[in-house]
N, CA, C and O atoms as a CHARMM CRD file, in Angstrom:
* protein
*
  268
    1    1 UNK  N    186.28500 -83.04100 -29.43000 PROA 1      0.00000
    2    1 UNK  CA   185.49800 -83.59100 -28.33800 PROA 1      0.00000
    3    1 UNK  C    184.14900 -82.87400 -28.27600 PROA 1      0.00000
    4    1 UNK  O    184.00600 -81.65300 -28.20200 PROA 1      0.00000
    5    2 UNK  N    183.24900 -83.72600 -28.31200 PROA 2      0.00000
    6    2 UNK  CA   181.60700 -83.00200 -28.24900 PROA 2      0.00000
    7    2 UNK  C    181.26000 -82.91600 -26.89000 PROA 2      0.00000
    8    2 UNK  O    181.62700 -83.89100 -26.23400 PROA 2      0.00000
    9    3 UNK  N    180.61400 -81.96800 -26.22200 PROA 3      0.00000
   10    3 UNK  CA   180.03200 -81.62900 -24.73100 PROA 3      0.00000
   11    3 UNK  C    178.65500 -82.10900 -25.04500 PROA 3      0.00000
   12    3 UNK  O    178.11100 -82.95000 -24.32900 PROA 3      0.00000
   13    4 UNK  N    178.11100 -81.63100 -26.03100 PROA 4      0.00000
   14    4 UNK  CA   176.40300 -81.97700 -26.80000 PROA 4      0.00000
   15    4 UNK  C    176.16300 -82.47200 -27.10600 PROA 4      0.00000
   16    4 UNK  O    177.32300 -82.48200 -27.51600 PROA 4      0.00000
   17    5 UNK  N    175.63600 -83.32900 -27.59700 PROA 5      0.00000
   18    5 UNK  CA   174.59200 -83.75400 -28.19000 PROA 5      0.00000
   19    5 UNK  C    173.86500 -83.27500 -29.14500 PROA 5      0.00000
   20    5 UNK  O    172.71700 -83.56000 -28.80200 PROA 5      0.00000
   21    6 UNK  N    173.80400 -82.54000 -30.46400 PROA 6      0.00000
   22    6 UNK  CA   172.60300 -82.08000 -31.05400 PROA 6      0.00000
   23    6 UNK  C    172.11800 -82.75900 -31.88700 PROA 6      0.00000
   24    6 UNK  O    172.64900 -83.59000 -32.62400 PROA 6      0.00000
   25    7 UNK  N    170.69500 -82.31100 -31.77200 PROA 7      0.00000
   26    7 UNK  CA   169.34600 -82.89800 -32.01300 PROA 7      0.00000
   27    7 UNK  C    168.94900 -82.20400 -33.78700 PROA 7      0.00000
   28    7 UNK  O    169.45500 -81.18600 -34.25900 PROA 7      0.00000
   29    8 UNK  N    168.13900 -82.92400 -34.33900 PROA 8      0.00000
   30    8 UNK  CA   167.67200 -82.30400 -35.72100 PROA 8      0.00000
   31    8 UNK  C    166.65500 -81.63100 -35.36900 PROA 8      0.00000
   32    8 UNK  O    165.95400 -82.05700 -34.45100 PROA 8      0.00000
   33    9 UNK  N    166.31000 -80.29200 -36.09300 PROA 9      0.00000
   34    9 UNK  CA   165.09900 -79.44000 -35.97900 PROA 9      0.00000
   35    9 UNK  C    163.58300 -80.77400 -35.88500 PROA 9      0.00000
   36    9 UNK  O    162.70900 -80.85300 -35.02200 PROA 9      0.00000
   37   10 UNK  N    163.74800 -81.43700 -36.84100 PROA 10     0.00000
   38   10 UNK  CA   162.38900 -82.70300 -36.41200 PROA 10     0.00000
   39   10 UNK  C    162.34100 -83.09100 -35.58200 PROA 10     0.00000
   40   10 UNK  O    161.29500 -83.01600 -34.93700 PROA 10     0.00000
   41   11 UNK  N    164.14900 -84.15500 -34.78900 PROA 11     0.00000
   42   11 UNK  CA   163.91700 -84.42000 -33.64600 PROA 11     0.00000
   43   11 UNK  C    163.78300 -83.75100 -32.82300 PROA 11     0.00000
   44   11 UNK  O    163.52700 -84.59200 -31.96100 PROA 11     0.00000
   45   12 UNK  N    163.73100 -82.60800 -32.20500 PROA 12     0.00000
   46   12 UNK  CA   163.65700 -81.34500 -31.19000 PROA 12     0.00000
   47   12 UNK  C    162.24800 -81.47000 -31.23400 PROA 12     0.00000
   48   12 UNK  O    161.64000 -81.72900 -30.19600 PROA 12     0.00000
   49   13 UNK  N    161.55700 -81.29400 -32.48200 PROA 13     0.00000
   50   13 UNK  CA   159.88800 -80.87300 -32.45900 PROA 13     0.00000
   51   13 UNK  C    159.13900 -81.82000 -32.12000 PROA 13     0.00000
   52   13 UNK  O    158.05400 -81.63400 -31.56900 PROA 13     0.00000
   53   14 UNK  N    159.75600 -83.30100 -32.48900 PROA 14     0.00000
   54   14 UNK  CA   159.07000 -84.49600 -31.98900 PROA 14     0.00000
   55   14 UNK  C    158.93400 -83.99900 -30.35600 PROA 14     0.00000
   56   14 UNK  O    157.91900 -83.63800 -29.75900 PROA 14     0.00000
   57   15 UNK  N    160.12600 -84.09900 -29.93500 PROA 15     0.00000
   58   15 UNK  CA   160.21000 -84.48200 -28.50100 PROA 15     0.00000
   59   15 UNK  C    159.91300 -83.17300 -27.69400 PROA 15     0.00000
   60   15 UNK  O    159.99600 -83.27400 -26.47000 PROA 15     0.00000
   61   16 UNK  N    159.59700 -82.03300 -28.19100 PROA 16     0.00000
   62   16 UNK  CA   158.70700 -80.88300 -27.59400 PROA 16     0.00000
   63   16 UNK  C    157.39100 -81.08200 -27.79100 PROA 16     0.00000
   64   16 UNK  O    156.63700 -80.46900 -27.03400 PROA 16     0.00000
   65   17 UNK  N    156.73900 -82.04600 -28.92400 PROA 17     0.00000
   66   17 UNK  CA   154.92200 -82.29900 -29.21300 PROA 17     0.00000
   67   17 UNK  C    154.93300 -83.50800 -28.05200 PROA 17     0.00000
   68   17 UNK  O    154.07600 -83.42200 -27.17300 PROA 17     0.00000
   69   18 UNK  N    155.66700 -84.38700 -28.02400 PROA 18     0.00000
   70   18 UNK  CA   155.69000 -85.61600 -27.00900 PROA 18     0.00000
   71   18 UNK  C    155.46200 -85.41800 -25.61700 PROA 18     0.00000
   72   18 UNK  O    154.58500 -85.87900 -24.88600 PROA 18     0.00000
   73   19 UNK  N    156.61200 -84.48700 -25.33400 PROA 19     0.00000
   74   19 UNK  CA   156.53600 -83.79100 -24.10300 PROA 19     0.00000
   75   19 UNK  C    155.55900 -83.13300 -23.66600 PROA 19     0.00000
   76   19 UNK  O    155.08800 -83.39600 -22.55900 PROA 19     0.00000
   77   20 UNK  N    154.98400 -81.99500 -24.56900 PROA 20     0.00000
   78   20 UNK  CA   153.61100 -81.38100 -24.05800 PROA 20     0.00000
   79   20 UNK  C    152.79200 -82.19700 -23.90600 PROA 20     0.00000
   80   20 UNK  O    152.05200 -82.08000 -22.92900 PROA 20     0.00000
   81   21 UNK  N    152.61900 -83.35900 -24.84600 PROA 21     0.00000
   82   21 UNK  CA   151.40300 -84.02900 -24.37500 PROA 21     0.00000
   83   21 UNK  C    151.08800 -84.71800 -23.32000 PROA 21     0.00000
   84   21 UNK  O    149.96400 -84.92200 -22.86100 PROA 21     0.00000
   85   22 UNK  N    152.61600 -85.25200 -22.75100 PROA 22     0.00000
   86   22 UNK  CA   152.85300 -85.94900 -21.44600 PROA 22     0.00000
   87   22 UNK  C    151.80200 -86.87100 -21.74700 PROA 22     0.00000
   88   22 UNK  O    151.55500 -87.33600 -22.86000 PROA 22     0.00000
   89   23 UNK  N    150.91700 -87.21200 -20.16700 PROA 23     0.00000
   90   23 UNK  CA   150.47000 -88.73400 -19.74500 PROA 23     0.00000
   91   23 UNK  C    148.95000 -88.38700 -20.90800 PROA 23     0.00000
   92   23 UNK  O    148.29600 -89.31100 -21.39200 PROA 23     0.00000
   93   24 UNK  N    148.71900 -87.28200 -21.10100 PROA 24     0.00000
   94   24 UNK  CA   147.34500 -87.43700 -21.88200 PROA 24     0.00000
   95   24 UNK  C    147.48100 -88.22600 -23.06000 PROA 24     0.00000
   96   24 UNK  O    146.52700 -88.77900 -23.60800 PROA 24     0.00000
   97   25 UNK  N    148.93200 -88.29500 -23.54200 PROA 25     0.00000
   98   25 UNK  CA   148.65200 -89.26100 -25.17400 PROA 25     0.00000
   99   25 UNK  C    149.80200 -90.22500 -24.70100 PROA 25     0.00000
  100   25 UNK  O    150.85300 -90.24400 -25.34200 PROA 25     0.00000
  101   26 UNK  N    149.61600 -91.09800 -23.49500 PROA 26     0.00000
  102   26 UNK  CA   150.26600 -92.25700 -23.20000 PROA 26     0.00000
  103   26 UNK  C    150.39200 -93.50800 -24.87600 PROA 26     0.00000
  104   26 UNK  O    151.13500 -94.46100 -25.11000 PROA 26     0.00000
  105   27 UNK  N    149.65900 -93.07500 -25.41100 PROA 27     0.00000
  106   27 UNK  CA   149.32700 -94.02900 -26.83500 PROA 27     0.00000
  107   27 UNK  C    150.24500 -93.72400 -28.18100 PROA 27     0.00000
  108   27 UNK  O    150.66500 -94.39100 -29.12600 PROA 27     0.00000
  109   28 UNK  N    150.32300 -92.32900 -27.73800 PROA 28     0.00000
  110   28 UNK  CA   151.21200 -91.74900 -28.95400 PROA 28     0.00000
  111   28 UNK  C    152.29100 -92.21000 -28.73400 PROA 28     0.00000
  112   28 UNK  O    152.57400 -92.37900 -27.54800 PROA 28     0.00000
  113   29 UNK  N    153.37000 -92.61600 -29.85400 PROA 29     0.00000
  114   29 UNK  CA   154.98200 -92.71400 -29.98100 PROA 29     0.00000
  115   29 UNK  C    155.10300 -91.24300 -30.69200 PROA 29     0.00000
  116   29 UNK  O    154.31200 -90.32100 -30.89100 PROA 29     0.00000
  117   30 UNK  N    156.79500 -91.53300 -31.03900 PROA 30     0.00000
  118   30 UNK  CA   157.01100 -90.75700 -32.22800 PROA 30     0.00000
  119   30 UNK  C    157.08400 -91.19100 -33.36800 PROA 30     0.00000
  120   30 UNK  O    157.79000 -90.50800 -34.10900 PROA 30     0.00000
  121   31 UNK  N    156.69100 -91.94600 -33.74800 PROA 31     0.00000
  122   31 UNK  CA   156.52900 -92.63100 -35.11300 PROA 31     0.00000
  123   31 UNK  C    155.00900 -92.16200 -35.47000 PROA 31     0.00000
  124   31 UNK  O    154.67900 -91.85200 -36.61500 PROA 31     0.00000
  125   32 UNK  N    154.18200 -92.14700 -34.42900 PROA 32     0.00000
  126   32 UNK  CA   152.69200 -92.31600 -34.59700 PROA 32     0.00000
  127   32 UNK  C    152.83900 -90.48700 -34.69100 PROA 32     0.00000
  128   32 UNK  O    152.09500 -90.25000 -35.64200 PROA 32     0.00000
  129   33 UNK  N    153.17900 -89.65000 -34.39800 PROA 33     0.00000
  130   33 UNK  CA   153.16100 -88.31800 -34.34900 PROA 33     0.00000
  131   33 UNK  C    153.77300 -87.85000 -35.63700 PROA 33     0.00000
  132   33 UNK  O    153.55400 -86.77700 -36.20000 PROA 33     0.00000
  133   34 UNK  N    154.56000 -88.80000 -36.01200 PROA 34     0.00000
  134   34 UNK  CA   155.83300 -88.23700 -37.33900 PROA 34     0.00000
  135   34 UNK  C    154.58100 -88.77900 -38.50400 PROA 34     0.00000
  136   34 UNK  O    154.65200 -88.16600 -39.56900 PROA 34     0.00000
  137   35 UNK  N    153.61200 -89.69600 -38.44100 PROA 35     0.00000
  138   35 UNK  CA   152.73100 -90.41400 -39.27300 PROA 35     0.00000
  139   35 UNK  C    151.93500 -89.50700 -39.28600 PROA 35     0.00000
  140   35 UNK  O    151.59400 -89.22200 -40.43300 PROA 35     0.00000
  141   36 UNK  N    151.27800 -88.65900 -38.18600 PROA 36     0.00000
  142   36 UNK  CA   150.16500 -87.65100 -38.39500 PROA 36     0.00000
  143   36 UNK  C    150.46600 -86.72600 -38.72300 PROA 36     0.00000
  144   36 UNK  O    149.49700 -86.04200 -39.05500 PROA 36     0.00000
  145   37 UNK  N    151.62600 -86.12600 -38.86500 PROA 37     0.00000
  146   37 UNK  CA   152.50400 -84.86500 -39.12000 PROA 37     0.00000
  147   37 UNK  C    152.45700 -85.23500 -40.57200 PROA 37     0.00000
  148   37 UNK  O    152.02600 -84.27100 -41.20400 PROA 37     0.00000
  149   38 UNK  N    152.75800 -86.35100 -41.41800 PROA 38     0.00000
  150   38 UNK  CA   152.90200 -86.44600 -43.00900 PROA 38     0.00000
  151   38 UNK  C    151.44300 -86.52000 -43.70600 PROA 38     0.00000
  152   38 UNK  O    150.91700 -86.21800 -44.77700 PROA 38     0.00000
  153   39 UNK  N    151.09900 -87.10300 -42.45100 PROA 39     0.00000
  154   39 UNK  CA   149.03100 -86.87700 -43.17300 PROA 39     0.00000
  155   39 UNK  C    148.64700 -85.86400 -43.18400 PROA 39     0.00000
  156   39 UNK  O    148.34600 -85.37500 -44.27300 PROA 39     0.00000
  157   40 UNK  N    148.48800 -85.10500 -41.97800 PROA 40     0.00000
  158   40 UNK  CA   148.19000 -83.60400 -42.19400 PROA 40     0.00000
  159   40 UNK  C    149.19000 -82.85700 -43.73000 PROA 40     0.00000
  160   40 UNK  O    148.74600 -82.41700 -44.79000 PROA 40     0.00000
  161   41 UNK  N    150.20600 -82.94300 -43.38600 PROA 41     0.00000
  162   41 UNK  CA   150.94600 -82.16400 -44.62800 PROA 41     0.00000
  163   41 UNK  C    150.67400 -83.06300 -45.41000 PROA 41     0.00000
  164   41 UNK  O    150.05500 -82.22300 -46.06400 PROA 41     0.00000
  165   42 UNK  N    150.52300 -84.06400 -46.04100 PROA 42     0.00000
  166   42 UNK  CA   150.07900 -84.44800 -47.23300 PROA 42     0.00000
  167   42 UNK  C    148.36600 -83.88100 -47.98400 PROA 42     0.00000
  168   42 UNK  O    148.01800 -83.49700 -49.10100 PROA 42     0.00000
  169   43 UNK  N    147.80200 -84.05800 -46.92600 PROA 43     0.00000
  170   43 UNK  CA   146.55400 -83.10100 -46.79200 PROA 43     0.00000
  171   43 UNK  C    146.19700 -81.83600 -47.42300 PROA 43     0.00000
  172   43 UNK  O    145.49200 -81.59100 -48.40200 PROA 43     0.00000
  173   44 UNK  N    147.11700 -80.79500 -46.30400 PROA 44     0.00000
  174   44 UNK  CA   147.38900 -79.45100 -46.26300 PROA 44     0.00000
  175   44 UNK  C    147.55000 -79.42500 -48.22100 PROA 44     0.00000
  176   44 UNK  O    146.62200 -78.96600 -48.88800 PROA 44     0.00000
  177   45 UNK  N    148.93800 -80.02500 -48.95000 PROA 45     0.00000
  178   45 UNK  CA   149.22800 -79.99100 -50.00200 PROA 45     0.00000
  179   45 UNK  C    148.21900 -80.23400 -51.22400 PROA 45     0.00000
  180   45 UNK  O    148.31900 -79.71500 -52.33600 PROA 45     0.00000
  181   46 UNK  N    147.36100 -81.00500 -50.85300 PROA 46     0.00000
  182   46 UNK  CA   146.25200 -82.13900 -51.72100 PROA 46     0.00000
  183   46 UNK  C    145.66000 -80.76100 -51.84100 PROA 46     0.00000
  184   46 UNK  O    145.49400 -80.20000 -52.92400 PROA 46     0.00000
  185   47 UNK  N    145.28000 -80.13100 -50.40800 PROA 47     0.00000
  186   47 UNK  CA   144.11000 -78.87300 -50.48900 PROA 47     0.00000
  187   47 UNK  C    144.58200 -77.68300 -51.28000 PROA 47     0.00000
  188   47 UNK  O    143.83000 -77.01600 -51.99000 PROA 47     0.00000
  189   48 UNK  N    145.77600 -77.46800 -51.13300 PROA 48     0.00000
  190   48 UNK  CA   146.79800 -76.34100 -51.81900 PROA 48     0.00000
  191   48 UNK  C    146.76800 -76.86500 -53.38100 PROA 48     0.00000
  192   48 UNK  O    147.15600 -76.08200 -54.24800 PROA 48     0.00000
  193   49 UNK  N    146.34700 -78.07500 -53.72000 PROA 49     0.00000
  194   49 UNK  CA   146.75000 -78.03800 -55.35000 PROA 49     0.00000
  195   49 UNK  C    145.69600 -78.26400 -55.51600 PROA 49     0.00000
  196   49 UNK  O    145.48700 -77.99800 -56.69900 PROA 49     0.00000
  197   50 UNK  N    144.32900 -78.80500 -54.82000 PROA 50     0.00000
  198   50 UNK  CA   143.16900 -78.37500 -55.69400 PROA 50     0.00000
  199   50 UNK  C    142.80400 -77.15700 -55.95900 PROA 50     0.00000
  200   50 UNK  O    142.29500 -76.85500 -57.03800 PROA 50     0.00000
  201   51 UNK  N    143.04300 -76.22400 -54.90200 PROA 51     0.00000
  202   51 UNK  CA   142.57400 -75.12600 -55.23600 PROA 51     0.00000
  203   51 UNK  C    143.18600 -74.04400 -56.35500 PROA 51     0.00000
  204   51 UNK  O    142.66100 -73.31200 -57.19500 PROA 51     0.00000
  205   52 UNK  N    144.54500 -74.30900 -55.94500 PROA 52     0.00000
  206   52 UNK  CA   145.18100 -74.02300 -57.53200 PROA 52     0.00000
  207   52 UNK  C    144.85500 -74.18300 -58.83100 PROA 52     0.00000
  208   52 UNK  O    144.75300 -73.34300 -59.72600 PROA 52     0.00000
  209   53 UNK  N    144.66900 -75.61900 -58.83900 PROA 53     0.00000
  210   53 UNK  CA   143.87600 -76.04800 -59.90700 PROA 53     0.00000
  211   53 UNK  C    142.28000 -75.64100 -60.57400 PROA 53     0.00000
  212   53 UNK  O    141.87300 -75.76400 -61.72900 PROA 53     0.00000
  213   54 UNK  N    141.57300 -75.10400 -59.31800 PROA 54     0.00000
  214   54 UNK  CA   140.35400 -74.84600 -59.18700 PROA 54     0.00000
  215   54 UNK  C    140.69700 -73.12700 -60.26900 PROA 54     0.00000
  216   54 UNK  O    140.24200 -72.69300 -61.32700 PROA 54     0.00000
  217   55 UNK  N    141.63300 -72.66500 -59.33500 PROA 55     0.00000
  218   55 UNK  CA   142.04600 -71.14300 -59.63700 PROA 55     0.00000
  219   55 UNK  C    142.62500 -70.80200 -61.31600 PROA 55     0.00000
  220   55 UNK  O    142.49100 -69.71200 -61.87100 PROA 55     0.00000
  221   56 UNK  N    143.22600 -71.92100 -61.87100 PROA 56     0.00000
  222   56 UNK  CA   143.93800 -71.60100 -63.23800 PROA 56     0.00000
  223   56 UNK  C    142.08600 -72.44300 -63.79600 PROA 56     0.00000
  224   56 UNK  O    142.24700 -72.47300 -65.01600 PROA 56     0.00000
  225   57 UNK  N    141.60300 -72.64400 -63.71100 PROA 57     0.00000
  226   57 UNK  CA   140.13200 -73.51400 -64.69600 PROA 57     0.00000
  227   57 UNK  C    139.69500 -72.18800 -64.45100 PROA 57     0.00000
  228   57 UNK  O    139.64200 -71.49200 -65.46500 PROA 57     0.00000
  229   58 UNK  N    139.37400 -71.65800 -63.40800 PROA 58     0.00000
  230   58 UNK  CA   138.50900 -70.12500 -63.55900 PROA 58     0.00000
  231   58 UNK  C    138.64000 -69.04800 -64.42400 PROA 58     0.00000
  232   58 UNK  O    137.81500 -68.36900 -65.03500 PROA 58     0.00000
  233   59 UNK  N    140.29500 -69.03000 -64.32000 PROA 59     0.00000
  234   59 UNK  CA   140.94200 -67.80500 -65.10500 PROA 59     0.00000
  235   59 UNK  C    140.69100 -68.54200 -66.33600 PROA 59     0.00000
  236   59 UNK  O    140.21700 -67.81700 -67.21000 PROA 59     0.00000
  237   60 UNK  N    140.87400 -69.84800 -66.70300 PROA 60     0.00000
  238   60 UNK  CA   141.11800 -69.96000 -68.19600 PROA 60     0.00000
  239   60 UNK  C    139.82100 -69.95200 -69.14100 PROA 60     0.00000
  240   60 UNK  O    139.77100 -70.01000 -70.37000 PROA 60     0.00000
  241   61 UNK  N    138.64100 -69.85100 -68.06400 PROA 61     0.00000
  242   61 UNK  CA   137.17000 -70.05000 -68.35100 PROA 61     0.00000
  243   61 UNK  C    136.83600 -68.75800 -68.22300 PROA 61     0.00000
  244   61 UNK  O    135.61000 -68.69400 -68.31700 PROA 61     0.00000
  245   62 UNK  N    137.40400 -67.46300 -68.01900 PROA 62     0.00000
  246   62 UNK  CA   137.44600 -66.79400 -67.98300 PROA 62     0.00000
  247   62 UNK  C    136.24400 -65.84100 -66.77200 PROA 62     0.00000
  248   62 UNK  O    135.97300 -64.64900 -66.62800 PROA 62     0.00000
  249   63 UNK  N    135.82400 -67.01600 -66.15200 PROA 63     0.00000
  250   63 UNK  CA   134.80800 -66.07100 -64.98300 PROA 63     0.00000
  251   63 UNK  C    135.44800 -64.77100 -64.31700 PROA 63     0.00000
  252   63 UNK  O    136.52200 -64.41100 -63.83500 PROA 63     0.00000
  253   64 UNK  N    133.81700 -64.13500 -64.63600 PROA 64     0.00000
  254   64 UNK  CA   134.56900 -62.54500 -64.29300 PROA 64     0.00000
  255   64 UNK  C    133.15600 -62.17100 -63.21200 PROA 64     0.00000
  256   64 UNK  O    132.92100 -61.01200 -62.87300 PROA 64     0.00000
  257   65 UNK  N    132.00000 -63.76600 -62.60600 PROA 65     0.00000
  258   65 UNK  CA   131.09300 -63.11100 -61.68100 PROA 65     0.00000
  259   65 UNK  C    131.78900 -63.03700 -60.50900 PROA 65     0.00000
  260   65 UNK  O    131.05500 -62.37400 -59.77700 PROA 65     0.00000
  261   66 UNK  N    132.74100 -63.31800 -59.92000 PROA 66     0.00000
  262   66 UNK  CA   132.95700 -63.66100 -58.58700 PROA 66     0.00000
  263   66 UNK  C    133.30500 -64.38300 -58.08800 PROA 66     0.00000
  264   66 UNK  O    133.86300 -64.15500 -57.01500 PROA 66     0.00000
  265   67 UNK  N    133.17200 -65.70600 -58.59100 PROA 67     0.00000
  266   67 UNK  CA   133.25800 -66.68100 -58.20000 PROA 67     0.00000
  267   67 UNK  C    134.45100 -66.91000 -57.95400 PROA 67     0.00000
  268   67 UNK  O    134.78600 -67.99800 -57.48600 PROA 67     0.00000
């Protein structure tokens, strides 16, 4: 017999970003929050592998000004 209910670590975080925002993001769902959450991290990642990429062309070009 369950007393609880539990929630997934996503769903918890949805509905703690939802909640804080209350009546100011009357517009937002959680679909629309779970959509900006995969853009940003898709983002975040895009930026993390250019620069990687940026980082192995340096070393293999062997710059040693600084750059």
């Amino acid at each position: 017999m369950r007393f609880f209910s539990r929630k997934s670590g996503r769903e918890r975080l949805l509905e703690t970003v939802s909640d804080s925002l209350g009546e100011m993001s009357s517009g937002l769902t959680k679909g629309r929050l779970a959509k900006a959450g995969l853009i940003a991290g898709g983002l975040a990642g895009l930026t993390a592998g250019s620069a990687g990429v940026s980082s192995l062309r340096r070393r293999k070009e062997g710059a040693t000004d600084g750059s």
